[in-house]
N, C-alpha and C positions, 0 to 999 in steps of 0.2 A: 296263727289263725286260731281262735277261740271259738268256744262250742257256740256261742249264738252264731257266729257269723259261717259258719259250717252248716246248722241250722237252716241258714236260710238258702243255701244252696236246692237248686232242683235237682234231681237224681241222676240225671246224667253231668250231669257238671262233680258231683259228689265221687261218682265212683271214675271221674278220669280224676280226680285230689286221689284217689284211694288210687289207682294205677299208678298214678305218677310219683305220690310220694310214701307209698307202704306196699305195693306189691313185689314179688318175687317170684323167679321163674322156680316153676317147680312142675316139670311138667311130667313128670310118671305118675303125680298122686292122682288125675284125676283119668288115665288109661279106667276104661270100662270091658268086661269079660273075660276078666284072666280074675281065678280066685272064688273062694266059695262066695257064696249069693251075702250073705250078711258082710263081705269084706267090700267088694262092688256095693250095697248098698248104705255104706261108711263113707264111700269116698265123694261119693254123687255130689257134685259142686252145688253151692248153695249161694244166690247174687247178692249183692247190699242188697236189693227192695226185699228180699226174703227173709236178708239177715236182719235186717232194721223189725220188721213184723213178727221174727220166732223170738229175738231177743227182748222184745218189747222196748227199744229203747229208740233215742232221737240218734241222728246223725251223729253230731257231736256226742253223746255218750259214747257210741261206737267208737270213736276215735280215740277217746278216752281210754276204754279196754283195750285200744292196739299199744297205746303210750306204756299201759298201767304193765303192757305183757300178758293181760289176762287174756285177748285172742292173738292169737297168730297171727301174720301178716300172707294177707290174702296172696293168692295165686293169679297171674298173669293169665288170662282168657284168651289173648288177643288185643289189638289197637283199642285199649280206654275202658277195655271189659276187665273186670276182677272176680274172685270164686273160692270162697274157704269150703275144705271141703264139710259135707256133714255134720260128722261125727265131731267137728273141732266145735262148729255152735253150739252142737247138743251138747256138748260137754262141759258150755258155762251157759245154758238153761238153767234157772231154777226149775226143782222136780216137777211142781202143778203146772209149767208151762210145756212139757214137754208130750201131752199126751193132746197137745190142741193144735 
């Protein structure tokens, strides 16, 4: 599948592509109230519609940086739900995007 055609996905159709063929269970990173406050506030799941807005990118870019290795492969939520945590987005923000 190629980025236009990824692109033209609506967002719930995108992140069950993203459930189905890039997520991973990983289910202790996103446990909340164990750990000091800046560790909890690292792990706090972060959706595609969020991740697509803090990263500034399209759809298909995103899938891109899963391919490229540069994000992680998101976290299993639930039935068709996905969630990287935090700290892994903010971590391939450019710096100016990061204070918005």
């Amino acid at each position: 599948m190629d980025a236009s055609m990824i692109d033209a996905m609506d967002l719930v159709a995108f992140e069950q592509m993203l459930a189905d063929e890039w997520a991973v269970t990983r289910s202790d990173i996103y446990r909340q109230g164990y750990g000091p406050t800046p560790l909890i506030s690292a792990v706090q799941p972060i959706r595609p519609q969020k991740a697509l807005e803090r990263l500034k990118v399209s759809a298909g870019q995103l899938v891109q940086l899963l391919r490229s290795g540069t994000l992680g492969r998101p976290g299993k939520l639930g039935h068709g739900k996905v969630a990287w945590r935090k700290d892994e987005i903010e971590g391939i923000m450019p710096l100016g995007n990061l204070m918005s």
